[in-house]
Each structure stands twice: as structure tokens, then as C-alpha cells.
C-alpha positions in Angstrom: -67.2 -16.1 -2.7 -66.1 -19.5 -1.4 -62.2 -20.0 -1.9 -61.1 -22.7 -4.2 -59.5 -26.0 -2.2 -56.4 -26.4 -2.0 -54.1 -29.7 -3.9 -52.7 -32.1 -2.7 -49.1 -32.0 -2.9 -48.1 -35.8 -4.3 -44.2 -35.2 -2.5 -42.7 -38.0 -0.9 -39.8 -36.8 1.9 -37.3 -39.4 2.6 -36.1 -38.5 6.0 -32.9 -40.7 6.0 -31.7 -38.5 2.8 -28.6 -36.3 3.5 -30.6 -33.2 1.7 -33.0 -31.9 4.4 -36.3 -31.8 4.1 -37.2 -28.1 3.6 -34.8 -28.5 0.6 -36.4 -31.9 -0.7 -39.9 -29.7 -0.4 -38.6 -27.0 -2.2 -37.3 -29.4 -4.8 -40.8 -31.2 -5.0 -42.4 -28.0 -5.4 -40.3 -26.9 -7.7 -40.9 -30.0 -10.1 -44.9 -29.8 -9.6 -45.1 -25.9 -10.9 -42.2 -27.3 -13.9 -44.9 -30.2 -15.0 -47.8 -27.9 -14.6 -49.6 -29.8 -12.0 -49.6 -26.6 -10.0 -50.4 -23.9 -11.9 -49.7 -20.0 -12.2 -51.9 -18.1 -9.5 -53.0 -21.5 -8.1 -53.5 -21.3 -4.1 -50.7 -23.5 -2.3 -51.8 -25.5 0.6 -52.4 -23.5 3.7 -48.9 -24.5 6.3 -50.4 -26.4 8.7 -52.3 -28.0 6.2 -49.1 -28.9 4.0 -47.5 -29.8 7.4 -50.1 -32.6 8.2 -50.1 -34.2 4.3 -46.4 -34.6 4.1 -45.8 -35.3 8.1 -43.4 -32.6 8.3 -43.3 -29.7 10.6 -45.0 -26.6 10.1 -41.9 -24.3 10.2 -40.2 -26.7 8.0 -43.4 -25.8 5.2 -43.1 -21.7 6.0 -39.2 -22.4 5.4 -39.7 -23.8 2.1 -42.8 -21.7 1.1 -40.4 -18.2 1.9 -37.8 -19.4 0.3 -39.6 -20.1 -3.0 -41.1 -16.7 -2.6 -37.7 -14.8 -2.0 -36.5 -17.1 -5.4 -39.9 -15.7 -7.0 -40.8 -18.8 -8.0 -44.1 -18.3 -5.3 -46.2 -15.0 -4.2 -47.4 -14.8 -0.7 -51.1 -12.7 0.3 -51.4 -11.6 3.8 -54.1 -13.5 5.2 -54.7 -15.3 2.1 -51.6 -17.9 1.5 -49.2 -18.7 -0.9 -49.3 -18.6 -4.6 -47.6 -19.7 -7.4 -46.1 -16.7 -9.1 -48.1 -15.8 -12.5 -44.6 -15.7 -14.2 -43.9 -19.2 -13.3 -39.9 -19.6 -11.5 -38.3 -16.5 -13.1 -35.8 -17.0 -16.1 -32.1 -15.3 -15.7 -30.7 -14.3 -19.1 -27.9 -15.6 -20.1 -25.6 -13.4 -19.5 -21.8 -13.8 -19.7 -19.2 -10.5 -18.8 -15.9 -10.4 -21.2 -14.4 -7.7 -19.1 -11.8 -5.5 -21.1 -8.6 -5.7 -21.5 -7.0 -4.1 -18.2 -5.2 -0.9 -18.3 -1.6 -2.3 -15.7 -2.0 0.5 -13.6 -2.6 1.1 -9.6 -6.1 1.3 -10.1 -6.4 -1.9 -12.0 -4.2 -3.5 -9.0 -6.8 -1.6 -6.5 -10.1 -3.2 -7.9 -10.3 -4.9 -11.7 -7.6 -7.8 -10.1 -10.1 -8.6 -7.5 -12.7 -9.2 -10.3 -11.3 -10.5 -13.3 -11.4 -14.5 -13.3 -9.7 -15.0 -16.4 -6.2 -15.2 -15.4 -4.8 -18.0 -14.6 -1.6 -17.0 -12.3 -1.9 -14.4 -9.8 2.1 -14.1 -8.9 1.3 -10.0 -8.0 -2.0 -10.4 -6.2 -2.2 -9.7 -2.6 -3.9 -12.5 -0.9 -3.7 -16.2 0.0 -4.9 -19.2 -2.2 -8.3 -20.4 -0.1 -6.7 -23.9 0.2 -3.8 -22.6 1.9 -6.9 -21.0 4.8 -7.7 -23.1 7.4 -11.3 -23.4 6.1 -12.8 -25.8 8.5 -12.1 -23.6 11.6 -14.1 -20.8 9.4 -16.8 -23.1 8.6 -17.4 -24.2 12.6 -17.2 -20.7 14.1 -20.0 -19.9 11.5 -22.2 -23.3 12.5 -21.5 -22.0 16.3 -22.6 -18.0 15.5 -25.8 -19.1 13.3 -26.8 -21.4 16.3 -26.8 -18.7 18.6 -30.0 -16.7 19.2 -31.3 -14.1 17.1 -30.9 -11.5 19.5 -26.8 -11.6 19.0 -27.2 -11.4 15.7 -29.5 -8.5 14.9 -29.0 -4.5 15.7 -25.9 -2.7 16.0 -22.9 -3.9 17.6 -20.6 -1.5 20.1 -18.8 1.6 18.8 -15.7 0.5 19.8 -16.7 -3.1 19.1 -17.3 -6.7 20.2 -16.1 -6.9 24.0 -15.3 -10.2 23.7 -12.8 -9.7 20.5 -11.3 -6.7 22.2 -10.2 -9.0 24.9 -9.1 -11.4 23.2 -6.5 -8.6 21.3 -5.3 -7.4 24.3 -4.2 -10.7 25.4 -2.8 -11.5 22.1 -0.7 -7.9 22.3 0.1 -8.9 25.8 1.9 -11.9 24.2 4.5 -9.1 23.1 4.6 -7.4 26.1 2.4 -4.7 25.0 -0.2 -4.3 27.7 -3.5 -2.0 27.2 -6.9 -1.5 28.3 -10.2 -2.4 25.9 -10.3 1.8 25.9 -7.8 1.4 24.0 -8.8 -0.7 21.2 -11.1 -0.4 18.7 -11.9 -2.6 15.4 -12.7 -1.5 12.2 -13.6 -2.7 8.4 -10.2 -4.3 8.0 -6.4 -2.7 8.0 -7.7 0.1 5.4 -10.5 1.3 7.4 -7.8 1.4 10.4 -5.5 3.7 8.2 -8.5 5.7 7.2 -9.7 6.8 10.1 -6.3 7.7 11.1 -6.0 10.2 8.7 -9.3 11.7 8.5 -9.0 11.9 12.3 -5.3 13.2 12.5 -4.5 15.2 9.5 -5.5 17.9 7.4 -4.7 19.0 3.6 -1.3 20.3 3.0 -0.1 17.8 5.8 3.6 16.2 5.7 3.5 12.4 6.1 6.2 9.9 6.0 5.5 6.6 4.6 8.2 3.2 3.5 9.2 3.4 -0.7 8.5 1.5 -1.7 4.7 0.8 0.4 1.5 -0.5 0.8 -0.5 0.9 -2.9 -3.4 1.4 -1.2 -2.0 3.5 1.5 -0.7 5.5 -1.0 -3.7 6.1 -2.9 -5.5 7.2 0.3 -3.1 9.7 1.2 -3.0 11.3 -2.5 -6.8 11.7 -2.1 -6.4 13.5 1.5 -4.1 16.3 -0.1 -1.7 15.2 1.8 2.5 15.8 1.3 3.6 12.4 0.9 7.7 11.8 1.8 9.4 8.4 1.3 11.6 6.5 3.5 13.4 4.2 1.9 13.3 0.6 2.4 16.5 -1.3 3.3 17.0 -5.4 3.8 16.6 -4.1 7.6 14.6 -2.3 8.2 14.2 1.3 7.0 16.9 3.9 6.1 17.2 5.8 9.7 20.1 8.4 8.1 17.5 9.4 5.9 14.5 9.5 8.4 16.2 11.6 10.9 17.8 14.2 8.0 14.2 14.3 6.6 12.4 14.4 10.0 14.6 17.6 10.5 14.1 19.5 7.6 10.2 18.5 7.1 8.6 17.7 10.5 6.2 15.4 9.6 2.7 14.7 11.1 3.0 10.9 11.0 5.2 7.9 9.9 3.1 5.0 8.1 5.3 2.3 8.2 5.5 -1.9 8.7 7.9 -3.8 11.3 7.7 -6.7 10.4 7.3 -8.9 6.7 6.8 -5.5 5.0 4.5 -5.1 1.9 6.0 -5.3 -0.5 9.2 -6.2 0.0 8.8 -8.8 2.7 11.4 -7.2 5.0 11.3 -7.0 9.0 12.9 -4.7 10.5 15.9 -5.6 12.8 15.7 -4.2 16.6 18.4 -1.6 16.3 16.6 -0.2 13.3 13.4 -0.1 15.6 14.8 1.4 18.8 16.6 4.1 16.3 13.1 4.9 14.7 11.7 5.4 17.6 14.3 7.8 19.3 14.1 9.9 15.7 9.9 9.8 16.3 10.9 11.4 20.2 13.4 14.0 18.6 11.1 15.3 16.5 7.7 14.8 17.5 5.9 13.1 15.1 3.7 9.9 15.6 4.0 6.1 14.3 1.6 4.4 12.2 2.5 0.8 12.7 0.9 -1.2 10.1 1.4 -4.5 11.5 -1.0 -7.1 9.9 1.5 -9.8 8.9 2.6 -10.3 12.9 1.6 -13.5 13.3 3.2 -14.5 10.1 6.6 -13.4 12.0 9.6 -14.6 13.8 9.0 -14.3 17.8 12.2 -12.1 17.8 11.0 -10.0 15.3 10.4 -6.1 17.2 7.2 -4.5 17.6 7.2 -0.4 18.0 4.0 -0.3 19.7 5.7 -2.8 22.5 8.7 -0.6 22.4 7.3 2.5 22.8 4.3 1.4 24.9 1.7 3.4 22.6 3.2 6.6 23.5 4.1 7.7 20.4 3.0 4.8 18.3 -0.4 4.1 16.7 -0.8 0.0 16.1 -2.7 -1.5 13.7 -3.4 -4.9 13.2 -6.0 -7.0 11.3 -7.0 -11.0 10.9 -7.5 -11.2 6.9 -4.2 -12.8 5.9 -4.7 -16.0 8.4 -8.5 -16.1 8.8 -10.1 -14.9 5.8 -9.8 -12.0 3.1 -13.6 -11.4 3.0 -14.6 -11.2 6.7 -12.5 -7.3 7.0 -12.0 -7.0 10.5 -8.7 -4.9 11.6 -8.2 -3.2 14.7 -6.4 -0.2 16.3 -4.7 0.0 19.5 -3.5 3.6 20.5 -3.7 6.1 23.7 -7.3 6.0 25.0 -8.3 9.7 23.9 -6.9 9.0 20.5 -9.1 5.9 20.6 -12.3 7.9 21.9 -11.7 10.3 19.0 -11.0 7.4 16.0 -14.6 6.0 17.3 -16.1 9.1 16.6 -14.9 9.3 13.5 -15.9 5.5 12.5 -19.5 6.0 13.6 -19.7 9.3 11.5 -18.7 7.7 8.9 -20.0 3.6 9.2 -21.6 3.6 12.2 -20.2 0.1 13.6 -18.8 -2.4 12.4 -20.5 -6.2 11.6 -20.9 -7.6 14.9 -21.5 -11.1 13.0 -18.5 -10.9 11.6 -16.6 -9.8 14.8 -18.2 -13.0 16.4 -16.6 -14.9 13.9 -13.4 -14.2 14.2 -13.6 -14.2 18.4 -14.8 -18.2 17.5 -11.8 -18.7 15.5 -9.4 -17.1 17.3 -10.9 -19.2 21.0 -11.9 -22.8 19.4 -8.4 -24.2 19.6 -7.2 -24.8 16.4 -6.1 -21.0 15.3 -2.4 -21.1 16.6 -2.0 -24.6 14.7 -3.3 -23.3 11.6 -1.0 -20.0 11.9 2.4 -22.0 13.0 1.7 -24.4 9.3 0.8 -21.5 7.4 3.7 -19.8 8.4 6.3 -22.6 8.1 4.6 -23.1 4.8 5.1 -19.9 3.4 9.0 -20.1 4.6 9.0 -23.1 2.5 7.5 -21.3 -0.7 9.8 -17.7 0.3 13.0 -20.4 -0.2 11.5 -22.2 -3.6 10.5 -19.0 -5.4 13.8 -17.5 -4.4 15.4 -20.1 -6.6 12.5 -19.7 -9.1 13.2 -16.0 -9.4 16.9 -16.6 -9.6 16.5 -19.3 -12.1 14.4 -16.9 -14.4 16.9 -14.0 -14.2 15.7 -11.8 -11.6 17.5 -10.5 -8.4 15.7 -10.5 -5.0 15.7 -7.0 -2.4 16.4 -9.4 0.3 15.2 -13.4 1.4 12.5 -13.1 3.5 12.1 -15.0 6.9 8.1 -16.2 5.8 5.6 -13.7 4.9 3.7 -13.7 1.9 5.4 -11.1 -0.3 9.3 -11.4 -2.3 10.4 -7.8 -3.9 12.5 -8.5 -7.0 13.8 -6.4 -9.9 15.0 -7.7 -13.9 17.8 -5.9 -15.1 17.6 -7.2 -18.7 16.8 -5.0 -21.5 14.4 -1.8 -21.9 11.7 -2.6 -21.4 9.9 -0.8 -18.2 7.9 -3.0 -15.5 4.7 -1.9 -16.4 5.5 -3.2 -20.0 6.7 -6.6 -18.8 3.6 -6.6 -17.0 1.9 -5.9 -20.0 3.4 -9.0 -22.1 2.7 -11.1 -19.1 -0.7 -10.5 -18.7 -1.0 -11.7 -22.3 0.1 -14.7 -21.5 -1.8 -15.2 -18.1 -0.1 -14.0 -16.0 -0.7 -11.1 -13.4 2.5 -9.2 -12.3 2.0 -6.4 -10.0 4.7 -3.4 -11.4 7.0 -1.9 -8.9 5.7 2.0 -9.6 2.3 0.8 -7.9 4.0 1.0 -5.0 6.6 4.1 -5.1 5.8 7.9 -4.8 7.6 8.0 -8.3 8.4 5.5 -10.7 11.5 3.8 -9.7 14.6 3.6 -12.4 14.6 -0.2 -12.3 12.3 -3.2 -13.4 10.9 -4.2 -10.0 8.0 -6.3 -9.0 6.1 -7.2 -6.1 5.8 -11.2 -6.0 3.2 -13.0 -3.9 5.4 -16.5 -3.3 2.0 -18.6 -2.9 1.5 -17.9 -6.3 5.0 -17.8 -7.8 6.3 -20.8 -7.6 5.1 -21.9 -11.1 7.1 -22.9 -14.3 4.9 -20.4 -16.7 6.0 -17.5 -14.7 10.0 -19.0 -15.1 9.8 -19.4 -18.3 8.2 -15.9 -19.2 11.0 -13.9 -17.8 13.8 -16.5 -18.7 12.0 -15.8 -23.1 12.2 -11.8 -21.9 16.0 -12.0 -21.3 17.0 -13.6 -24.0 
């Protein structure tokens, strides 16, 4: 049976348009199957065919033609062509989701915050606004990775990951004199993978673990699922109280010590060197290791202390991770630790994620070497020392009293002593209103006595959230 001939496609290209041409094509397509001049289960002109009416490059047509077949709005036939799709370009219900009310609890913090657009200011969110991100850089190391060839982009990437990035930590842990080997690195899915893999790989049900009160939700959450006994340290303007930590260490002899140097979530803190060398010496007494939790470092003072230098990764496990100055979405942490530790944290990663995105471990290796990085890191951190100071006097204004002033960082830990109400009902009242506060119980062991709350300044610093807790105290 002879085949039916093909149309001909009346397009007209305009190649001195900013739109490209496959996306012009796709558009002219588009309008031809809308006003019926091509027809459901009509036969598309063959590529090379299409190529030679419109002038136009054949790999330009078989770009258009897939991607009107991945949109459904074509079919394609091997060895017969392209079609246009019986159904005609599919229709999408409208569909619009009115999430629920939230419940204020950790897990709404954990996941429903990440989702829910409605809210208007995010003052307990964990995150920077996008504008604040140096998106430009971003946006070049993705033009350089999606120019390279396809062979550095497809099939798995290293176990202990992308050389290239690995090097580049060392040299940035060199900066504070804390010299390894790329055995001794490793990246992973972000800071919580990092932690993760720690404790599958280190600990056991019924295990004692230190950790900062108050500390990191999420860290807290993974370490309540792992059966784990969970101790707190609590959290002083410098640093941690050591007292406590050695009469604890003592009695309990814990497996590990999670725990932040420097701009500690979510108080903001840093702790002073004393307070380091001392927790360090109480870690040596007593045998247990350091979890350094370090991903707000380059957010930091220069004289601020890092353990892992300290102690030369003896006794000290580092992690570190580039989702507060690069990017939220692109995950990529990292772990630097003794080299059999490391081998044994890879085994555990590939058991349970195989490796990580190589793509996105290129990106980040592009951003951190194109030259712009270490500008965008010294304004983001002089901005945020500029919002810590405002929404100090914000907090103050609207009745609240600070933990401690931050030098930079993202985070300001503040409590309101006025009335009964508990934090989580504050938070409650203010969510009705808009706004997003983030309870201090997310982040203790047990629920603290006072009204406290975790503030993220880059969000704070806003005359709805002032006026809010200054209508609550009186």
C-alpha cells in the first residue's frame, strides 16, 4: 500500500529572533495541529525532508519532532515517522492543591514547610532567599557542564566521588591548616546524608550519643529513628557547656559527640578556642569521637576554631557541605575523616545509594574554580552580619530576648517571656497570620520551659513579624 505524502509545513523561521529555531518549530507545529491543518494520525514530514523545506538542520527537526513527542503532543513509529498524536496536544486538568492546615510540629518543620507556598514570611525556615544566591555563577557552571561531552555526563560517578571536587576540598581544608589525602574524603547527598552514614556505619541500637540542646531537628529525628540514647549538651553564648560534657562523658561514655563549631544551628553561636581545645581534651579522656557538623564555615570569622584542624582528624569526624552558599537543591556535602573510617562510610553509601550525582558534583567543582565563588561568599557573609545586627533590634523592639548576637550566620535563637502561652501556640497564632515560626521544642530532646524560637535573620527583618509579637505582649 503506497504511503500517503507528506504536507508541507507553511513555518516561516526567523533566524535573527532571540527564540531558537527548534523552539520557533515546535511553536509552528504546535499552531498547525491547534488550527487543524495537521490532523490527528496525520504522517509529519520525514526529517530530512522537513530539514530541506524550512532550511533548517536536520538535528534541529529531530529536536523539535522529540520534544513534541516527549510533550505528547506527536507519536513517533520506528521506521515509519512521526505522527500527530490521535488525542491531539494532551489537556492537564485543572487542578489546584489547598494543602491543610499544618499541624506546628517537627515533622511539619521536616517536610510540609518545604512545600507549602501559601505563607508569606518564612522567619523559621532554614534556607536562604534565592536572590540572596549568587545565581549567575550557578547558571554558567551549568552552560559549561551541559557543553561538555556526553560521556561526563552519563553512568555512575566514583564511590568516593568526583576527583576533581575532592581536590578542591582538601585545598579548601588546607586553608585551615587541616591537611588530608582524597582517601580521606568522600561526598555525599548533602550534610544529612553525611550524618547518616555516620550513624548507620558507627553505631548500633541502645547506643549513647552526645549531641548540642538545643540542635540541628533533623539530626535529632535521625538518631530517634536509629534507637539510639540521645544526651544533651547544652549550648552556651561560647561555645558548649564543657563542665557538663566532661561530668556526662564520665558517667555515660558516649559513642559520639554531634556537634557545630562554628554559627551553630540554631542558635548561631561559635564556639570560642578554649571551649574547643577543652572539648577536645574531654573527647581524649574518655574516648569517644567528634562529629563536627561544620556546614556554615565559610559563613564564619577566619579566627573562628575548627576541631577537625585541632585535632588533625584523629578523633574528629568533619563534615562539611555547599548548600547554604551555592544552592539548597544541588545536596552535595562531604566527609573528611581517617582513611579506614572513609573506606568503610563508602561502603555504606554505595549499599545504600550507590554514588552520588556526578552532574551535580561537576557543578559545584565549576563554581567553586570559575572565580567569582569567594566574592560571592565574602558579600553574603557581610550581608548576613548586616541582617544578624537589624533583626537583633527587630527582636528587641518586638519584646523578645536574644541567646547571644551572632557574628554572621544565618540563624538568631530568641525566647518571649510574656504571658502563657507555649511556643508552639505562638507559632500557631502566627501561622494564621502568615507567618512561619519554627518553635524551640523542634530542636530540644525535651520541651524547653521557655518560649524560644529559632529565627532565620534573612527573613526576619520584616514589620509583620514586629508587630505580631509586640500584639502578643500586650
Amino acid at each position: 500500500m503506497k504511503r500517503p505524502p507528506s504536507p508541507s509545513l507553511h513555518i516561516v523561521l526567523d533566524r535573527r529572533s532571540a527564540i531558537g529555531l527548534v523552539d520557533q518549530l515546535i511553536d509552528g507545529l504546535t499552531q498547525l495541529i491547534a488550527q487543524g491543518q495537521l490532523r490527528s494520525g496525520e504522517r509529519l514530514p520525514a526529517v530530512r525532508q522537513c530539514g530541506l523545506q524550512l532550511g533548517v538542520a536536520t538535528s534541529t527537526v529531530v529536536e523539535a519532532y522529540e520534544r513534541l513527542v516527549a510533550q505528547g503532543v506527536l507519536t513517533s513509529r520506528r521506521g515509519a515517522g512521526f505522527f500527530v498524536a490521535h488525542s491531539g496536544p494532551p489537556t492537564l486538568p485543572t487542578f489546584v492543591f489547598n494543602p491543610p492546615d499544618p499541624v506546628i510540629d517537627s515533622a511539619w518543620l521536616l517536610s510540609e514547610l518545604f512545600a507549602d507556598a501559601r505563607v508569606s514570611i518564612k522567619a523559621g525556615c532554614g534556607w536562604l532567599p534565592g536572590k540572596w544566591l549568587d545565581d549567575d555563577g550557578l547558571h554558567q557552571a551549568e552552560r559549561r557542564i551541559f557543553r561538555a561531552p556526553g560521556a561526563q555526563q552519563v553512568g555512575y560517578g566514583h564511590p568516593y566521588g568526583y576527583v576533581p571536587l575532592r581536590q578542591v576540598i582538601s585545598q579548601f581544608l588546607a586553608h585551615w591548616s587541616l591537611e588530608v589525602s582524597l582517601a580521606q574524603i568522600l561526598t555525599t547527598h548533602g550534610a544529612t546524608q553525611a550524618l547518616d552514614l555516620i550513624i548507620r556505619t558507627m553505631l548500633k541500637p541502645g547506643d549513647t550519643v552526645f549531641i548540642d540542646e538545643p540542635g540541628y531537628c533533623n539530626l535529632i529525628a535521625m538518631l530517634r529513628l536509629a534507637d539510639l540514647n540521645i544526651i544533651g549538651i547544652p549550648r552556651t553564648p561560647g561555645g558548649v557547656d564543657v563542665e557538663l560534657l566532661e561530668t556526662l562523658a564520665r558517667t555515660h561514655q558516649p559513642k559520639l559527640y554531634f556537634t557545630a563549631s562554628v554559627l551553630h544551628n540554631p542558635t548561631g553561636t561559635s564556639m570560642t578556642p578554649a571551649c574547643a581545645m577543652r572539648v577536645l581534651q574531654v573527647a581524649e579522656r574518655h574516648g569517644f569521637w567528634i562529629v563536627e557538623d561544620d556546614i556554615f564555615r565559610e559563613l564564619g570569622q577566619d579566627r573562628d576554631p575548627m576541631l577537625a584542624a585541632l585535632d588533625g582528624l584523629q578523633r574528629v569526624i568533619y563534615v562539611g557541605s555547599f548548600s547554604k552558599t551555592i544552592a539548597p537543591s544541588l545536596r552535595v556535602g562531604y566527609i573528611a575523616c581517617q582513611p579506614e573510617l572513609a573506606r568503610q562510610l563508602v561502603h555504606t553509601k554505595m549499599v545504600l545509594s550507590l554514588t552520588n550525582s556526578e552532574i551535580n558534583e561537576r557543578l559545584v567543582h565549576n563554581v567553586l574554580t570559575e572565580g567569582r565563588h569567594r566574592r560571592h561568599v565574602d558579600q553574603l557573609s557581610s550581608t548576613l552580619l548586616h541582617a544578624q545586627a537589624s533583626v537583633h533590634a527587630r527582636l528587641l523592639e518586638a519584646g523578645l530576648t536574644a541567646f547571644s548576637i551572632p557574628r554572621g550566620g544565618m540563624f538568631s535563637w530568641a525566647k518571649f517571656e510574656h504571658g502563657k502561652l507555649t511556643a508552639r501556640d505562638i507559632a500557631d497564632l502566627a501561622r494564621q497570620q502568615g507567618i512561619w515560626l519554627a518553635p524551640g521544642d523542634f530542636f530540644h530532646l525535651t520541651p524547653p520551659d521557655q518560649a524560644w524560637f529559632r529565627f532565620n535573620v534573612a527573613y526576619s527583618d520584616a514589620e509583620e513579624l514586629v508587630t505580631f509579637f509586640k500584639n502578643l505582649k500586650n
